[in-house]
C-alpha positions as a printed NumPy array, in Angstrom:
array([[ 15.154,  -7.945, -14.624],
       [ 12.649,  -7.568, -11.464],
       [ 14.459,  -9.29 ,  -8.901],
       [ 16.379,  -6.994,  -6.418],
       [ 16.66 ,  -3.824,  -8.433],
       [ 12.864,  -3.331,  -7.665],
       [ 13.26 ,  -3.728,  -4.147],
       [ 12.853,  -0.947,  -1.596],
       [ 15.265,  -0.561,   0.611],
       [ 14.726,  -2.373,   3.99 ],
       [ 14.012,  -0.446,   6.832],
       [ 15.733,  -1.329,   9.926],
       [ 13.822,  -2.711,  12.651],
       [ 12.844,  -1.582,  16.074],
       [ 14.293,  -2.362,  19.555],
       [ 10.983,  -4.447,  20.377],
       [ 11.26 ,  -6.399,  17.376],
       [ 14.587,  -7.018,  16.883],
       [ 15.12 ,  -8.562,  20.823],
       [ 11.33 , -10.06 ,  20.014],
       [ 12.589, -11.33 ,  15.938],
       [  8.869, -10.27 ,  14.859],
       [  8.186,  -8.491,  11.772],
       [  8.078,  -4.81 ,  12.339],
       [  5.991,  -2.818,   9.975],
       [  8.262,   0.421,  10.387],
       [  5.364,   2.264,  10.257],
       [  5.872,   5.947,  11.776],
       [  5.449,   7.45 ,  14.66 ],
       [  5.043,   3.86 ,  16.356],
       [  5.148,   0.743,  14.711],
       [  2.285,  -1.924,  15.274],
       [  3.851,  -4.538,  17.737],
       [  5.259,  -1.322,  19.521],
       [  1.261,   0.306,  19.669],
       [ -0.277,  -3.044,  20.773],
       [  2.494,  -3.093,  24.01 ],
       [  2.274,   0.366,  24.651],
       [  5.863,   0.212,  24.103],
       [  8.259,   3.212,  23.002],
       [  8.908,   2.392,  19.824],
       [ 13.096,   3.133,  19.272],
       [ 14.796,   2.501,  16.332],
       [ 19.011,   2.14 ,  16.448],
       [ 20.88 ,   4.562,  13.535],
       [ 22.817,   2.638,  10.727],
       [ 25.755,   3.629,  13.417],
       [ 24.424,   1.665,  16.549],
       [ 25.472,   4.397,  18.756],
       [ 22.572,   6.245,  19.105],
       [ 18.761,   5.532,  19.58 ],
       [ 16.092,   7.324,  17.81 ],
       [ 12.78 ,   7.272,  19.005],
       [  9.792,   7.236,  16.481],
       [  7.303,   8.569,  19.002]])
């Protein structure tokens, strides 16, 4: 059995990517897409009340 078991768990996606729908890499401090814009790269808590910023 190798299906979802061996699955990491999904990191939720940034502000840029989620309003752009691109794949973001979640890589820390500051994603790609976020790097190549310049962009603060702000990801949303499991909550959605309260931003967290990478950088």
């Amino acid at each position: 059995m190798s299906g979802a078991a061996d699955r990491l768990p999904r990191l939720p996606a940034c502000q840029l990517c989620y309003q752009k729908k691109i794949q973001c890499d979640s890589t820390r401090p500051t994603c790609t897409p976020c790097s190549k814009t310049g962009s603060e790269c702000v990801v949303l808590n499991s909550g959605g009340d309260r931003a967290i910023s990478r950088a």
